[in-house]
PyMOL Python script that loads the backbone (N, CA, C, O; Angstrom):
from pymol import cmd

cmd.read_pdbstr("""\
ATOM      1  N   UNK A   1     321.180 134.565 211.725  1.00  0.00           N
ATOM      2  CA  UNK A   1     322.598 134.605 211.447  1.00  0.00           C
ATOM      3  C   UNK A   1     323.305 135.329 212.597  1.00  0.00           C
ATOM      4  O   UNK A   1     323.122 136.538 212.741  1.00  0.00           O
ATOM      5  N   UNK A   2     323.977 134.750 213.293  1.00  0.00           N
ATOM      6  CA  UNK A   2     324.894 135.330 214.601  1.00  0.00           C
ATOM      7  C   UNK A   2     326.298 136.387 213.879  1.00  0.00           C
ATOM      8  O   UNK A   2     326.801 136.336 212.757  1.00  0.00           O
ATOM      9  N   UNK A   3     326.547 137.104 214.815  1.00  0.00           N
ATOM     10  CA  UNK A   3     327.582 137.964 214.703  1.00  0.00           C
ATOM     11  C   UNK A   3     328.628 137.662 215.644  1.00  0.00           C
ATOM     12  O   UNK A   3     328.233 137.940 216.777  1.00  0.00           O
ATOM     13  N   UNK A   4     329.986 137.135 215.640  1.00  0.00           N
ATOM     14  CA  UNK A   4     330.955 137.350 216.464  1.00  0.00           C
ATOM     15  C   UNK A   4     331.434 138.285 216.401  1.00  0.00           C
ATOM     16  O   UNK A   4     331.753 138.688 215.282  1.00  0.00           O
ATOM     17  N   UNK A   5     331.733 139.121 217.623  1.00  0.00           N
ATOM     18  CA  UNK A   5     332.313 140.909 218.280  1.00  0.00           C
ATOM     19  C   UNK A   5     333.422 139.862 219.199  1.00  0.00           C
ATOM     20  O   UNK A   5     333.367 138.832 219.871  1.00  0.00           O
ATOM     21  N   UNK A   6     334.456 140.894 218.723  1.00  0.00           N
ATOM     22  CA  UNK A   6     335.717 140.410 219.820  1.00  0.00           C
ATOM     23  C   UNK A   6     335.881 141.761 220.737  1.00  0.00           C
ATOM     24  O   UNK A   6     335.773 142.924 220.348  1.00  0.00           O
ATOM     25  N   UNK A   7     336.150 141.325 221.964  1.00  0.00           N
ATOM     26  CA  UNK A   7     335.953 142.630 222.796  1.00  0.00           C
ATOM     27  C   UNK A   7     337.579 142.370 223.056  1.00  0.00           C
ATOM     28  O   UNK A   7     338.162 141.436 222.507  1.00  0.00           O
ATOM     29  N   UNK A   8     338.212 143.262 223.915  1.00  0.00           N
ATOM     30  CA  UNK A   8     339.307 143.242 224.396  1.00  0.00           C
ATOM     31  C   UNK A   8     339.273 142.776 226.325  1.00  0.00           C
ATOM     32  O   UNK A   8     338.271 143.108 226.958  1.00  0.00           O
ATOM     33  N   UNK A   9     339.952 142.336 226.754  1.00  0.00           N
ATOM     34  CA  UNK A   9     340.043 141.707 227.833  1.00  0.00           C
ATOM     35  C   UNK A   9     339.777 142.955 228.931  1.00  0.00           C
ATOM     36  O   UNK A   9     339.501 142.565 230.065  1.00  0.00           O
ATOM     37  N   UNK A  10     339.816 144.053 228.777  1.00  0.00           N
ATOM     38  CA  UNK A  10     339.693 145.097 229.618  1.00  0.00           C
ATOM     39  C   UNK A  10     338.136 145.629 230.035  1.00  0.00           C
ATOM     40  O   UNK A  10     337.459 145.945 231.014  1.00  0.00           O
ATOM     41  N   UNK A  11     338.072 145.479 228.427  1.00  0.00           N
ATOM     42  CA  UNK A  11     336.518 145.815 228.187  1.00  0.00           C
ATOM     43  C   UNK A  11     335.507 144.428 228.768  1.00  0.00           C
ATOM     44  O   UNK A  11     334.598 144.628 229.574  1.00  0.00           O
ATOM     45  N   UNK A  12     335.743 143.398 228.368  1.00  0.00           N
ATOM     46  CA  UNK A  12     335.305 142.597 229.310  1.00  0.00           C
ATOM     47  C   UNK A  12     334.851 142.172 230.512  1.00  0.00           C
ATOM     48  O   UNK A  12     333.873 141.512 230.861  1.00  0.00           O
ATOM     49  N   UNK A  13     336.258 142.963 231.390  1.00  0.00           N
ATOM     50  CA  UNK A  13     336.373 142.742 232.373  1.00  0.00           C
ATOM     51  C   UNK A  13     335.442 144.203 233.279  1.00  0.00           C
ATOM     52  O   UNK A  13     334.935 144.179 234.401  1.00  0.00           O
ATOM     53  N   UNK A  14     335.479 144.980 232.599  1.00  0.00           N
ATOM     54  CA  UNK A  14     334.478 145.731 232.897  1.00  0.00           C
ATOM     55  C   UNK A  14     332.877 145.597 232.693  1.00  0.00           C
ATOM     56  O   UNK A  14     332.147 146.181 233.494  1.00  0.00           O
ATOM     57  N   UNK A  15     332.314 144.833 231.629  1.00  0.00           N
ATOM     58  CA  UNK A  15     330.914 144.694 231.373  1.00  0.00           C
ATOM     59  C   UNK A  15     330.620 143.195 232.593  1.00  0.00           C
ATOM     60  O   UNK A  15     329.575 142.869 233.156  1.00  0.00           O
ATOM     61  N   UNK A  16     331.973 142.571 232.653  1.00  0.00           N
ATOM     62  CA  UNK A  16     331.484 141.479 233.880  1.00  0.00           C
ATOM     63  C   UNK A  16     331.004 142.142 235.076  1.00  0.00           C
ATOM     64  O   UNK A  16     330.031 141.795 235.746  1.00  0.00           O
ATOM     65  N   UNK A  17     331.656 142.976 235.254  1.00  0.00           N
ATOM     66  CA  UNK A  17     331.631 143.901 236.907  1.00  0.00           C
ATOM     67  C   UNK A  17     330.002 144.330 236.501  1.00  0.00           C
ATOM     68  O   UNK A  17     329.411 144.793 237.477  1.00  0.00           O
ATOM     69  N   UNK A  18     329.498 144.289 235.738  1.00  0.00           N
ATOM     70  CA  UNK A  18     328.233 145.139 235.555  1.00  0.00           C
ATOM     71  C   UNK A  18     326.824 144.158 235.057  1.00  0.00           C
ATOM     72  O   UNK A  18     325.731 144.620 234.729  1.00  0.00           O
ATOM     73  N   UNK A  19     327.173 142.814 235.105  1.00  0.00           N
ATOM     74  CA  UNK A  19     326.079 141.909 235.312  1.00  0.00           C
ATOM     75  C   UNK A  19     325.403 141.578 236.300  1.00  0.00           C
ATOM     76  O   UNK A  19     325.896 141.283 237.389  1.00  0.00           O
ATOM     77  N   UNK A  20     324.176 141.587 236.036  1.00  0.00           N
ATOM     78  CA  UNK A  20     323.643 140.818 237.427  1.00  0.00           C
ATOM     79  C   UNK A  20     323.459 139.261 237.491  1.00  0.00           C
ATOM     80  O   UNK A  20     323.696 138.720 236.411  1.00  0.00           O
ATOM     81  N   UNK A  21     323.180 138.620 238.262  1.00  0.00           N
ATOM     82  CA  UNK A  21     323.224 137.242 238.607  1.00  0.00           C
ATOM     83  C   UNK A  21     322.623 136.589 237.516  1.00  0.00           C
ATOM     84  O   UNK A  21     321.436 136.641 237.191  1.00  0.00           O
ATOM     85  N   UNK A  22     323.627 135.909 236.924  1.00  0.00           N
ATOM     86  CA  UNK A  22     323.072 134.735 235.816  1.00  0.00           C
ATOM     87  C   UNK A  22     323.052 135.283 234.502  1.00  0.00           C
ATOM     88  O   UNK A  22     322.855 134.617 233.485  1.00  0.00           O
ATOM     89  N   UNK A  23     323.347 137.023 234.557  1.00  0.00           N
ATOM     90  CA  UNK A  23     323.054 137.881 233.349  1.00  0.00           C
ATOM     91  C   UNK A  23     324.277 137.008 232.375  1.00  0.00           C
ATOM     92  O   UNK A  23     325.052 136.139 232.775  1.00  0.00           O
ATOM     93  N   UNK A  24     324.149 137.522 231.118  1.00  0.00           N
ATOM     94  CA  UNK A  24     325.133 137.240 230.671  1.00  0.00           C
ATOM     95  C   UNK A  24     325.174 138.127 229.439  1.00  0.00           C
ATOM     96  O   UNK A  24     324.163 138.594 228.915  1.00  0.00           O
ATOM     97  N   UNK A  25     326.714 138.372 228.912  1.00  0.00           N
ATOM     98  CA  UNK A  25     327.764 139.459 228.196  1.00  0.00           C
ATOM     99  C   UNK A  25     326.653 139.960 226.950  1.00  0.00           C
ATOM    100  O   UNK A  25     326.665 141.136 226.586  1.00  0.00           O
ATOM    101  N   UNK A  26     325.909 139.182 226.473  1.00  0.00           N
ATOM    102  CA  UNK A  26     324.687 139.125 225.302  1.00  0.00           C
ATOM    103  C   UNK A  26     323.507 139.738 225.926  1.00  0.00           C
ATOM    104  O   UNK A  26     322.911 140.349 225.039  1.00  0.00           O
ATOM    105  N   UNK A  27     323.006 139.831 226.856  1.00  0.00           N
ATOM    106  CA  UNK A  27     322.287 139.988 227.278  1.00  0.00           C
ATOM    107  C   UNK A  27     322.468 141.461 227.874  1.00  0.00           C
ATOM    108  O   UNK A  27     321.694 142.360 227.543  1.00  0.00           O
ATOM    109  N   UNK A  28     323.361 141.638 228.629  1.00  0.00           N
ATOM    110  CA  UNK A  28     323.507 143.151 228.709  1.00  0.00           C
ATOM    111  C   UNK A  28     323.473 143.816 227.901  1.00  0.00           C
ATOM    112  O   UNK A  28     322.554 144.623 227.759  1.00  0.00           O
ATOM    113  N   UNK A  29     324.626 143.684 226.962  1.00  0.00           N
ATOM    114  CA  UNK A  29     324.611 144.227 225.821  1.00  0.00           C
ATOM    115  C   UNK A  29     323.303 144.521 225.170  1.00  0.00           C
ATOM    116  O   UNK A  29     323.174 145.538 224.488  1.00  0.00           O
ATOM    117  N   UNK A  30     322.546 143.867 225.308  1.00  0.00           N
ATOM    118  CA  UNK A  30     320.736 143.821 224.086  1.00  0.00           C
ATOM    119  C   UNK A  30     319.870 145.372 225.191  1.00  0.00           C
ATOM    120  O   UNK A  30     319.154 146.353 224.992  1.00  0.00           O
ATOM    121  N   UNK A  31     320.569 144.674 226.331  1.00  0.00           N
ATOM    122  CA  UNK A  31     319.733 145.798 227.518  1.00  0.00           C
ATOM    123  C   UNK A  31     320.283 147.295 227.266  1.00  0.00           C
ATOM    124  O   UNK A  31     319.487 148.194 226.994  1.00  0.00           O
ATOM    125  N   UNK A  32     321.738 147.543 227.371  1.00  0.00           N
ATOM    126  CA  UNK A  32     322.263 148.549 226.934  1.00  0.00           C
ATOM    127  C   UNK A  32     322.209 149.485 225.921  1.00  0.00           C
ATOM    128  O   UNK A  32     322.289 150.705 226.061  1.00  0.00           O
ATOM    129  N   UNK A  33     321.980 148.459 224.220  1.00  0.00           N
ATOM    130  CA  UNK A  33     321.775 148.933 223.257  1.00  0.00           C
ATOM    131  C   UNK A  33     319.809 149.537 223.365  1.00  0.00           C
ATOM    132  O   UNK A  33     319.268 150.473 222.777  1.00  0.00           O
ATOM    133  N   UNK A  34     319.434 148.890 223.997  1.00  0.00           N
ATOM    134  CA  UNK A  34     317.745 149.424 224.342  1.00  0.00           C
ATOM    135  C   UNK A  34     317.628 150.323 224.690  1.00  0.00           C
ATOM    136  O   UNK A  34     316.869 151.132 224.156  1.00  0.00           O
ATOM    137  N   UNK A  35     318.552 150.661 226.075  1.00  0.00           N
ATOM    138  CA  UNK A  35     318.372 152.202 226.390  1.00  0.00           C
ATOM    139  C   UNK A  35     318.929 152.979 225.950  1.00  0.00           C
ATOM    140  O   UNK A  35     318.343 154.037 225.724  1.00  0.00           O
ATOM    141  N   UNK A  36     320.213 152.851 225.641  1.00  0.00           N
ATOM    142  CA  UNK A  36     320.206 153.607 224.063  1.00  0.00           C
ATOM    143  C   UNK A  36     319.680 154.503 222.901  1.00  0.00           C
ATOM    144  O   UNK A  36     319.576 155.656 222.483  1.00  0.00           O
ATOM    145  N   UNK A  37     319.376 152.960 222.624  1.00  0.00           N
ATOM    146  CA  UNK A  37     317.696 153.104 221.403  1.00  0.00           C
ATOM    147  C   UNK A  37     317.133 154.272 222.569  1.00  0.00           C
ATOM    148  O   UNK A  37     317.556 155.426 222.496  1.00  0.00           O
ATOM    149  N   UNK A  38     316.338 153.948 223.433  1.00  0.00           N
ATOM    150  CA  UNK A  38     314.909 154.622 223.910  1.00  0.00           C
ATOM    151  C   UNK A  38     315.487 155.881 224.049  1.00  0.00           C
ATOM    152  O   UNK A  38     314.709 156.776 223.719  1.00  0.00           O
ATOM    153  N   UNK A  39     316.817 156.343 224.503  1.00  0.00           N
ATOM    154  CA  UNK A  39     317.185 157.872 224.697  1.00  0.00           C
ATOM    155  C   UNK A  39     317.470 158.606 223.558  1.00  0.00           C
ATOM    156  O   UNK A  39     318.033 159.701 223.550  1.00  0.00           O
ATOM    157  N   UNK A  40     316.965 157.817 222.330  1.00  0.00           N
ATOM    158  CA  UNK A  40     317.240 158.764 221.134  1.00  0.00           C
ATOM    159  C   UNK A  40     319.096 159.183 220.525  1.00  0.00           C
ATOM    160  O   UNK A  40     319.560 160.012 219.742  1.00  0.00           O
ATOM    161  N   UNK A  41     319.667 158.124 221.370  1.00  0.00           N
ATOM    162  CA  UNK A  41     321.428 158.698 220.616  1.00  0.00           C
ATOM    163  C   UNK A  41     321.438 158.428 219.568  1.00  0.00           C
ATOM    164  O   UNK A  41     322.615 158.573 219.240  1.00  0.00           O
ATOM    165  N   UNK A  42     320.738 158.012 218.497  1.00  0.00           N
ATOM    166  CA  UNK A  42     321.137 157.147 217.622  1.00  0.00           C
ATOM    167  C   UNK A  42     320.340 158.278 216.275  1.00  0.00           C
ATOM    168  O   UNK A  42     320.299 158.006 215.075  1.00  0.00           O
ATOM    169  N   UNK A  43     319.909 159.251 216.790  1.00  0.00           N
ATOM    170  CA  UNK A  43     318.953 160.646 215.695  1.00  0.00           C
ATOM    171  C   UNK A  43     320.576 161.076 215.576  1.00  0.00           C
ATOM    172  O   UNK A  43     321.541 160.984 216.335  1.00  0.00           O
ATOM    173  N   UNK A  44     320.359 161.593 214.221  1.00  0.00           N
ATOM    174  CA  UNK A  44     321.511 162.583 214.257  1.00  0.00           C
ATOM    175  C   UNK A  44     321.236 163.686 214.731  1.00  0.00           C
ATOM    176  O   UNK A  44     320.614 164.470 214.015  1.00  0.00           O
ATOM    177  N   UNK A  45     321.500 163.958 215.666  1.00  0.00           N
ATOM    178  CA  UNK A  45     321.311 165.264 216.360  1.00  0.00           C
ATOM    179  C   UNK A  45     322.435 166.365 215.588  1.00  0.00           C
ATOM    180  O   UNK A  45     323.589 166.027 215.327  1.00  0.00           O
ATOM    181  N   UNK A  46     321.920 167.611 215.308  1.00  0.00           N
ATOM    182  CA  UNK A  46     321.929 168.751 214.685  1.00  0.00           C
ATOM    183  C   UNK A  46     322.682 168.559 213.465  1.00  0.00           C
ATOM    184  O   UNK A  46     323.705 169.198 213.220  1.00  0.00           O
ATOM    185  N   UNK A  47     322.118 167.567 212.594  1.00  0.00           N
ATOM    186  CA  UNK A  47     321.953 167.354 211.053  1.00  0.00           C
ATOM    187  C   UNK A  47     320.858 167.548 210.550  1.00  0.00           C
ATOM    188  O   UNK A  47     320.698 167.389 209.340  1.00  0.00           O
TER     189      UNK A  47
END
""", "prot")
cmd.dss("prot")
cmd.show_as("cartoon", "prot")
cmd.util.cbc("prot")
cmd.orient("prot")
């Protein structure tokens, strides 16, 4: 089951500046949310 996210044209235009060749807006995003994940932001830290 897919999710549509509406980004705003700014924000966009910033995650374009930050693809690499052929990458695409889904795909960063999956990469981003990974490292993420792996750095632990997602513990509630000091709860």
């Amino acid at each position: 089951m897919a999710t549509t996210i509406e980004l705003n044209d700014d924000l966009t235009e910033r995650i374009e500046g930050h693809l690499e060749e052929d990458e695409t807006v889904e795909e960063f995003l999956q990469e981003l949310l990974s490292i993420y994940e792996q750095e632990g932001r997602f513990l509630h830290e000091g709860v």
